[in-house]
Backbone as JSON, one array per atom type, in Angstrom:
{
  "sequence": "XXXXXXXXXXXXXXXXXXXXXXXXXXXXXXXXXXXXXXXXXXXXXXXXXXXXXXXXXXXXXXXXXXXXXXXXXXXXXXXXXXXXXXXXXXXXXXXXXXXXXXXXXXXXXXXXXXXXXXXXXXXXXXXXXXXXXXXXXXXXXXXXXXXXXXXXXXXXXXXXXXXXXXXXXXXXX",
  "N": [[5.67, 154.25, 89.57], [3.35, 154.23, 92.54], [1.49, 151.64, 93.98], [-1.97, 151.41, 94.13], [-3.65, 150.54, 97.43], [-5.21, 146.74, 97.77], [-7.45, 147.36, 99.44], [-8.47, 150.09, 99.35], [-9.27, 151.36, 101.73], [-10.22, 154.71, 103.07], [-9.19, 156.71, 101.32], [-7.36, 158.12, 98.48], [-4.26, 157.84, 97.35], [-1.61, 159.48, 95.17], [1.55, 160.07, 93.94], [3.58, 161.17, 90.93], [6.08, 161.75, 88.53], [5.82, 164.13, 86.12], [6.84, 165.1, 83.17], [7.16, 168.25, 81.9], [5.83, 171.55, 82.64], [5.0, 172.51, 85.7], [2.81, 174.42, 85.6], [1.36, 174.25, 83.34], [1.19, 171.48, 83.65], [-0.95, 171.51, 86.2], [-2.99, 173.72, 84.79], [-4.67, 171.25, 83.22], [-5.72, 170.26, 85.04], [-8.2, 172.15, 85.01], [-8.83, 172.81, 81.94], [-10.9, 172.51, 79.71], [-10.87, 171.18, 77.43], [-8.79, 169.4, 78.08], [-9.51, 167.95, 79.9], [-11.09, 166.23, 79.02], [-9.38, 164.93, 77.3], [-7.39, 163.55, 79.24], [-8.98, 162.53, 81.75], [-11.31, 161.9, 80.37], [-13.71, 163.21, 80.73], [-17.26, 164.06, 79.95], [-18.26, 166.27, 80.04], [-17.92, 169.33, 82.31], [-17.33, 172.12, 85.05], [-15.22, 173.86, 85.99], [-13.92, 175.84, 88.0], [-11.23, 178.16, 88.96], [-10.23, 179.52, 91.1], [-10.98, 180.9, 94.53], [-13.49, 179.41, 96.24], [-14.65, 179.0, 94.26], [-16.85, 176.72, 91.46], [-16.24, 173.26, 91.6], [-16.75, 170.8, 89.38], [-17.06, 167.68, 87.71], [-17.93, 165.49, 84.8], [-18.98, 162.4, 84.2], [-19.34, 160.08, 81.23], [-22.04, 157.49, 81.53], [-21.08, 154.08, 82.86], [-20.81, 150.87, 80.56], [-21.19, 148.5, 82.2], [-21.47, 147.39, 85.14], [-21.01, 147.75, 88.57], [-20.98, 145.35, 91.4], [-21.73, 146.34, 94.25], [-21.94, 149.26, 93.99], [-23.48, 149.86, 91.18], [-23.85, 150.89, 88.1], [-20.84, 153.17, 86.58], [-19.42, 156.2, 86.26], [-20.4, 159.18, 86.01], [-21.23, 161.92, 88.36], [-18.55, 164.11, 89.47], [-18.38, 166.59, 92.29], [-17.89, 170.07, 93.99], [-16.46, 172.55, 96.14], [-13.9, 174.76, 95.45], [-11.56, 175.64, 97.67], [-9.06, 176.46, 98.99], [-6.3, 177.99, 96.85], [-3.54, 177.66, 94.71], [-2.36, 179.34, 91.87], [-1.28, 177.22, 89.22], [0.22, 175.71, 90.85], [-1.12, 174.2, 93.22], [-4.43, 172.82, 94.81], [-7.56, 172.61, 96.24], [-10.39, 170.9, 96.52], [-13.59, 170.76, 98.83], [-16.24, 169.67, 100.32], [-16.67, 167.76, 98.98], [-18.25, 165.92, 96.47], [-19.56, 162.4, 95.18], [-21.67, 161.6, 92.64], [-23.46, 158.83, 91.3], [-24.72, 157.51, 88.47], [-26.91, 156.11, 89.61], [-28.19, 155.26, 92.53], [-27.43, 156.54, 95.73], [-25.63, 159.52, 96.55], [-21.87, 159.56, 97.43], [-20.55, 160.97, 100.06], [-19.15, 163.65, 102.13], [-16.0, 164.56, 100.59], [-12.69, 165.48, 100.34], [-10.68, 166.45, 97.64], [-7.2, 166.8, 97.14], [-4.33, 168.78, 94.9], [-1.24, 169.01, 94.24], [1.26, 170.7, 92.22], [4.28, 170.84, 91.95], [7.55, 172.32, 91.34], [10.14, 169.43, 89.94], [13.1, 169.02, 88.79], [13.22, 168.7, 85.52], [10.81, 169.04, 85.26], [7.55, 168.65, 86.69], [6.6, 167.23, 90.03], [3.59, 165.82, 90.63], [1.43, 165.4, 92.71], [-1.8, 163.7, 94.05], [-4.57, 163.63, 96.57], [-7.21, 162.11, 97.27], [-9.7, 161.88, 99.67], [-11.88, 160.66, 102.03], [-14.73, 160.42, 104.85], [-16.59, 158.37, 105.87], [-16.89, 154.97, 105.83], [-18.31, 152.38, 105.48], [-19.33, 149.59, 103.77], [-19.41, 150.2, 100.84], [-18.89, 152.54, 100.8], [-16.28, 152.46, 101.13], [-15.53, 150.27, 99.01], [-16.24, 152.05, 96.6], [-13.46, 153.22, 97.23], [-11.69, 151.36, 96.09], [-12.46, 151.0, 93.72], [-12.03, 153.78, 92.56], [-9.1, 154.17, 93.35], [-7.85, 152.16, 91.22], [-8.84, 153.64, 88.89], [-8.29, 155.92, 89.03], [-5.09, 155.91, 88.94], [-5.24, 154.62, 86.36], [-5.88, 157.19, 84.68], [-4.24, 158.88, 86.13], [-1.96, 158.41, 84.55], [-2.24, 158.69, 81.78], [-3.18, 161.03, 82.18], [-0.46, 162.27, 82.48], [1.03, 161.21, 79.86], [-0.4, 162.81, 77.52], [0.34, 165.57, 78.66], [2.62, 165.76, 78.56], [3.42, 165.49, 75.69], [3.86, 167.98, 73.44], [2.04, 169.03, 71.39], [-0.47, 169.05, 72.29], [-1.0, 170.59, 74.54], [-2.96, 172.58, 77.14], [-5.94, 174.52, 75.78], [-5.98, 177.16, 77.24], [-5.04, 179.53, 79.66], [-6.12, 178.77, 82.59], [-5.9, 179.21, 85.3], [-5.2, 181.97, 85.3], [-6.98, 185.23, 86.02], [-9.69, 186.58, 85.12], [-9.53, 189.92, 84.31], [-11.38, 192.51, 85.9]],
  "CA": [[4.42, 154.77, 90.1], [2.99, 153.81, 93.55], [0.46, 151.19, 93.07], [-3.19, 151.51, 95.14], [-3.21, 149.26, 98.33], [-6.51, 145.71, 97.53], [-8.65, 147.88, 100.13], [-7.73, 151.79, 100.09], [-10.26, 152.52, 103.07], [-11.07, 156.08, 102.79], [-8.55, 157.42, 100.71], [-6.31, 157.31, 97.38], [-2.72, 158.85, 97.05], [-0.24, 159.07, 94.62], [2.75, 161.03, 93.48], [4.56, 161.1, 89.77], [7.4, 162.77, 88.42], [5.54, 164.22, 84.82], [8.12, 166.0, 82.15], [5.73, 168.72, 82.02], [6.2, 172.62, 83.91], [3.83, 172.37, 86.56], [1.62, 175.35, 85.19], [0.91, 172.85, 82.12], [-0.21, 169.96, 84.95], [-2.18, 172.25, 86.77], [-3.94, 173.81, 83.78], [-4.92, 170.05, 82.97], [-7.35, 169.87, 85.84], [-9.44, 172.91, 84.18], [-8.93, 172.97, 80.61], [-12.71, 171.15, 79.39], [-10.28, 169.67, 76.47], [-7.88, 168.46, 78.72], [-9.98, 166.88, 80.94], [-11.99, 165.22, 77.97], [-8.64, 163.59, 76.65], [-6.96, 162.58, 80.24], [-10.15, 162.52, 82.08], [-12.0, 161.32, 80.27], [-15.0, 163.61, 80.6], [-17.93, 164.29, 78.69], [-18.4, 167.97, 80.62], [-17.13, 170.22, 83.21], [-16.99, 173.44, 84.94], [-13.94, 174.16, 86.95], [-13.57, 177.65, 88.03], [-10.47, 178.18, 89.54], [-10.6, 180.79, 92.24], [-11.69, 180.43, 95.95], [-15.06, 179.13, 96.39], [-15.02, 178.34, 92.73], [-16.97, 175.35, 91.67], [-15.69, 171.91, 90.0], [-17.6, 169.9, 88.52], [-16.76, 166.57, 86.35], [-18.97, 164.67, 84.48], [-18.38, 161.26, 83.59], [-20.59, 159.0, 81.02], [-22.28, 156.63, 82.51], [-20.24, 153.02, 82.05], [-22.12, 149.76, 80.23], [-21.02, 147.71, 83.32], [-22.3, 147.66, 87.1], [-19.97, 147.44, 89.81], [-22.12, 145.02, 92.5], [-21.77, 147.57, 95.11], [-22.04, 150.62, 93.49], [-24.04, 149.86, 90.57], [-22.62, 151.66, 87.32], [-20.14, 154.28, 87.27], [-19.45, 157.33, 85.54], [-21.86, 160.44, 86.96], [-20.46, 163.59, 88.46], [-18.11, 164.46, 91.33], [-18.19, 168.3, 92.47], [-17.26, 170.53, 95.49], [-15.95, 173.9, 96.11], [-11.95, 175.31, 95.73], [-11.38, 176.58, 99.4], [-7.88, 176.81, 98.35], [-6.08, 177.96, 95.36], [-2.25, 178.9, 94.24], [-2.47, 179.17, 90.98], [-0.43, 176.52, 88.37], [0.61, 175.16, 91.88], [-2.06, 173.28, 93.73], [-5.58, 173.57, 94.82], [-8.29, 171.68, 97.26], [-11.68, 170.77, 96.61], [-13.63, 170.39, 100.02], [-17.67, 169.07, 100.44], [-16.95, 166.94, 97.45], [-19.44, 164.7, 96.38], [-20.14, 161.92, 93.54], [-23.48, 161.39, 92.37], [-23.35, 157.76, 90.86], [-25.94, 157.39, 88.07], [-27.95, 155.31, 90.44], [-28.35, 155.19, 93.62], [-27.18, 157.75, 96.64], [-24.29, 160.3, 96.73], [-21.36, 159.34, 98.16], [-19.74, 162.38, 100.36], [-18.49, 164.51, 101.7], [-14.67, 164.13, 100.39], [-12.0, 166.19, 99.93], [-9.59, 166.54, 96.74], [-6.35, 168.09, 97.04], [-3.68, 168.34, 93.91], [-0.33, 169.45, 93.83], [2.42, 170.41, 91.24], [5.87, 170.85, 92.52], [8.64, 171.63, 90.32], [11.23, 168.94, 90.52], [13.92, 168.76, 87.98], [13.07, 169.62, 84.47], [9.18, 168.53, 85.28], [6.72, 168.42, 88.01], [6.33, 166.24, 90.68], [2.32, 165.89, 90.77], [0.61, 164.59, 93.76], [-3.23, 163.79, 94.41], [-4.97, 162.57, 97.28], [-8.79, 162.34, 97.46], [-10.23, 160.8, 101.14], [-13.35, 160.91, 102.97], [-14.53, 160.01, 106.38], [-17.12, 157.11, 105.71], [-15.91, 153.33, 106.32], [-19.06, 151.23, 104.81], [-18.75, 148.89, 102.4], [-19.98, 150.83, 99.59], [-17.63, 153.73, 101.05], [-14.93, 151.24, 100.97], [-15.36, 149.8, 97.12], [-15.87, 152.91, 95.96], [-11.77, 153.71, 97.49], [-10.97, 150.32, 95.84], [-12.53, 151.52, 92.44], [-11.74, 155.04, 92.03], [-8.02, 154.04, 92.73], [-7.74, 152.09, 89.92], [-9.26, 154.67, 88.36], [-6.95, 157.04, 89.29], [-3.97, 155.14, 88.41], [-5.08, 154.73, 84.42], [-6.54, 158.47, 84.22], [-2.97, 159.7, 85.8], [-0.88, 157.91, 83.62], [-2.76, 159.22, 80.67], [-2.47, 163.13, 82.5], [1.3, 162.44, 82.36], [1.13, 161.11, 78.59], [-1.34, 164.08, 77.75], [0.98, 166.57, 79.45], [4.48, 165.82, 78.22], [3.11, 165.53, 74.42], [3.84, 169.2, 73.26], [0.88, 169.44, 71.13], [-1.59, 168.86, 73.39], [-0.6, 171.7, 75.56], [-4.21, 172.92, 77.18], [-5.79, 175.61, 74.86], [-6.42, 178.5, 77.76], [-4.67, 179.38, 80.94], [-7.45, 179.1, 83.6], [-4.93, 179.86, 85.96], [-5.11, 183.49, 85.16], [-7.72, 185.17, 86.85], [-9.55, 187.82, 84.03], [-9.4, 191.51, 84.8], [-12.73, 192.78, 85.99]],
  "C": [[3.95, 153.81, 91.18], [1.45, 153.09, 92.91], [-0.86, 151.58, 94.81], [-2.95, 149.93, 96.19], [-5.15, 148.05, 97.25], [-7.36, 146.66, 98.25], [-8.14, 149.18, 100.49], [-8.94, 151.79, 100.96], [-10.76, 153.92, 102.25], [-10.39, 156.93, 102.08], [-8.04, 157.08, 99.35], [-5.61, 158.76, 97.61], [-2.24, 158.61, 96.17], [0.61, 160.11, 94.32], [3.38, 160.7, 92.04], [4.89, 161.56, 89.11], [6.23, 163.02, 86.79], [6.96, 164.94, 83.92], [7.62, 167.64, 81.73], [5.87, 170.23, 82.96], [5.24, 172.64, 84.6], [2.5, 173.36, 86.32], [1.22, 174.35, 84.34], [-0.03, 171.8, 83.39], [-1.23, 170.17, 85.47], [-3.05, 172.38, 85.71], [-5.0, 172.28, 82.97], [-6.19, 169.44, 83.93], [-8.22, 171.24, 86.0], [-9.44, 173.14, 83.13], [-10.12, 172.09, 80.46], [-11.21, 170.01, 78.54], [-9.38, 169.27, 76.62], [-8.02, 167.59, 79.46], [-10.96, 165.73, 80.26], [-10.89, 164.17, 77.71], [-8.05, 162.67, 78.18], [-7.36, 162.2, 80.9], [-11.05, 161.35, 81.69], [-13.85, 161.62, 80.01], [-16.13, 163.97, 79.78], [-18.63, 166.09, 79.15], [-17.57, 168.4, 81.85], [-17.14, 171.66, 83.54], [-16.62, 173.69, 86.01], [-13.86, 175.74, 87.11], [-12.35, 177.96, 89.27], [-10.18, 179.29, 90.61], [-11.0, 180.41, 93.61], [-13.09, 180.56, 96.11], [-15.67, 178.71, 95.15], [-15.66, 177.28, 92.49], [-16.28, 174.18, 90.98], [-16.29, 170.85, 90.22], [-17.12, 169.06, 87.45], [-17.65, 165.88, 86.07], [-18.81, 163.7, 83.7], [-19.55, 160.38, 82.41], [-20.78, 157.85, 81.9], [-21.51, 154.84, 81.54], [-21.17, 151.69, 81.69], [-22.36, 148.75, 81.5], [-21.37, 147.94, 84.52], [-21.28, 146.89, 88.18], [-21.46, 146.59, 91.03], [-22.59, 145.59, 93.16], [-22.4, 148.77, 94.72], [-22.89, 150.92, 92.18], [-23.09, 150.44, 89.44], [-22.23, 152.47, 87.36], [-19.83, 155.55, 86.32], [-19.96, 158.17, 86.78], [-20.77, 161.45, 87.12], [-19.86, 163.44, 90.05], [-18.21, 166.05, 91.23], [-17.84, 168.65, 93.82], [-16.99, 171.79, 94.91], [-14.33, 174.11, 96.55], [-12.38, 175.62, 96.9], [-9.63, 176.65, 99.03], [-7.11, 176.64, 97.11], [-4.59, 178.66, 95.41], [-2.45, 178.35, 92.78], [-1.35, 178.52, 90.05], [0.64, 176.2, 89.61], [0.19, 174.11, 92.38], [-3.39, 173.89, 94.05], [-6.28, 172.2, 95.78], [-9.27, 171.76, 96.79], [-12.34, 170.31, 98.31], [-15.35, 170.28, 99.93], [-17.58, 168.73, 99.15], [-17.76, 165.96, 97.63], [-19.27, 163.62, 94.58], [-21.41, 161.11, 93.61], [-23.36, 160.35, 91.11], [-24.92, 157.92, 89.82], [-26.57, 156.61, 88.21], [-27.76, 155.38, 91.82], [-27.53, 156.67, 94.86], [-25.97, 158.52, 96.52], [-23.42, 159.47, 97.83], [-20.61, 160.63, 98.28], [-20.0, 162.14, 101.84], [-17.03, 163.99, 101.45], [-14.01, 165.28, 100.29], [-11.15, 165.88, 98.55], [-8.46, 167.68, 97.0], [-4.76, 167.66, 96.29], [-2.68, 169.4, 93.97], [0.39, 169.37, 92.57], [3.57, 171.27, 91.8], [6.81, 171.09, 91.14], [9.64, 170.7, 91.36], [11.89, 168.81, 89.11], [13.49, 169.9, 87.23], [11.61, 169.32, 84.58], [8.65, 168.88, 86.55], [6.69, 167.42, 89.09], [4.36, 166.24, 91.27], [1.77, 164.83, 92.48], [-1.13, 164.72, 94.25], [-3.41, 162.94, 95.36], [-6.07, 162.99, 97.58], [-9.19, 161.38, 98.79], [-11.87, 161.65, 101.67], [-13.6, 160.25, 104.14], [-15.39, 158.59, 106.48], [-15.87, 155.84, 105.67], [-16.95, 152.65, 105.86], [-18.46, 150.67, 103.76], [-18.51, 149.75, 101.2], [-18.71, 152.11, 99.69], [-16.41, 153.36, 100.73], [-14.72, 150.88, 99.24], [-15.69, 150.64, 96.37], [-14.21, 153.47, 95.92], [-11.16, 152.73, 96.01], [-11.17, 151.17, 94.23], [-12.1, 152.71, 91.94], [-10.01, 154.67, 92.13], [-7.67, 153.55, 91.75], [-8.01, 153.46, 88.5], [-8.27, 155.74, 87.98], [-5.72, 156.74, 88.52], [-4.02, 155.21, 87.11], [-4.57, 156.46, 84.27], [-4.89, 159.71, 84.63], [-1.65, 159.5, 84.8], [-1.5, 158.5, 82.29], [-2.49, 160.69, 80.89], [-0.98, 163.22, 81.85], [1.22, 162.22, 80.58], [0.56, 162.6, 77.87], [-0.05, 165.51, 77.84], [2.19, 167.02, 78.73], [4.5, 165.81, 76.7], [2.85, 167.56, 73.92], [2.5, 169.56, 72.11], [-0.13, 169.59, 71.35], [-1.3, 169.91, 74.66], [-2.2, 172.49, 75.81], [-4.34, 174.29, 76.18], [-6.17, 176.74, 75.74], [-5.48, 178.1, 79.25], [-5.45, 179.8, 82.06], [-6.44, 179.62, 84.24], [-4.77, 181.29, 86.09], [-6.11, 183.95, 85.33], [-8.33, 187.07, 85.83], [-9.89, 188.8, 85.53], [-10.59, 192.26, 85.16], [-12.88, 194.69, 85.47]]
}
């Protein structure tokens, strides 16, 4: 696994192979109780569709980043693109720190690839800000990233833990 650079700037990337059919990976960033165990979250409401919203909601953490104060809170935005148990974009993303100002706008955008007998997953979240605060938020959320995907992949490839609904499927009106 690719590690985060000391100062991601305005972005985080990564790529890693899961064991996992890529519908499974996908379904993983809208199942609530998939995003509680690899996540981490304590809510959510992902709606997978175009223009859909997503919404994560983190507790807030006992610790205080200097910069940023403490962390948890909520990121959200709207799908603008969607293939379903493929990939998908979030675009006017925002996170609302439980203190102090939003940081935004950002994008999210998450692939799943088959490769082999698994996926090849890739996320990369960026935004256009360059302040500090813009800046050590990159530094922190990669880390971030880094645990929370290694846990997706664990999560994922564990056949009992298979999400319990396929958002992905789009009911019948």
């Amino acid at each position: 696994m690719a590690t985060a650079p000391r100062d991601a700037g305005g972005r985080f990337e990564q790529s890693l192979l899961i064991e996992a059919p890529p519908a499974r990976v996908f379904d993983c960033f809208f199942d609530p109780d998939a995003l509680r165990a690899w996540w981490q979250t304590v809510r959510s409401v992902t709606t997978p569709v175009p223009l859909g919203v997503y919404a994560i909601q983190w507790q807030t953490t006992p610790y205080r980043d200097d910069l940023l104060g403490p962390l948890g809170g909520t990121f959200f935005g709207t799908i603008i693109e969607i293939r379903p148990g493929q990939e998908f974009q979030v675009a006017d993303a925002s996170w609302l720190p439980p203190e102090g100002d939003p940081l935004g706008p950002m994008t999210l955008h998450v692939q799943c690839m088959a490769e082999g007998t698994g996926c090849r997953l890739h996320v990369r979240q960026e935004g256009e800000d360059m302040s500090p605060r813009w800046r050590r938020y990159y530094v922190v959320v990669s880390r971030g990233w880094q645990m929370s995907l290694m846990a997706l992949k664990r999560f994922a490839e564990a056949p009992a833990h298979a999400p319990t609904r396929s958002p992905a499927a789009r009911p019948e009106h």
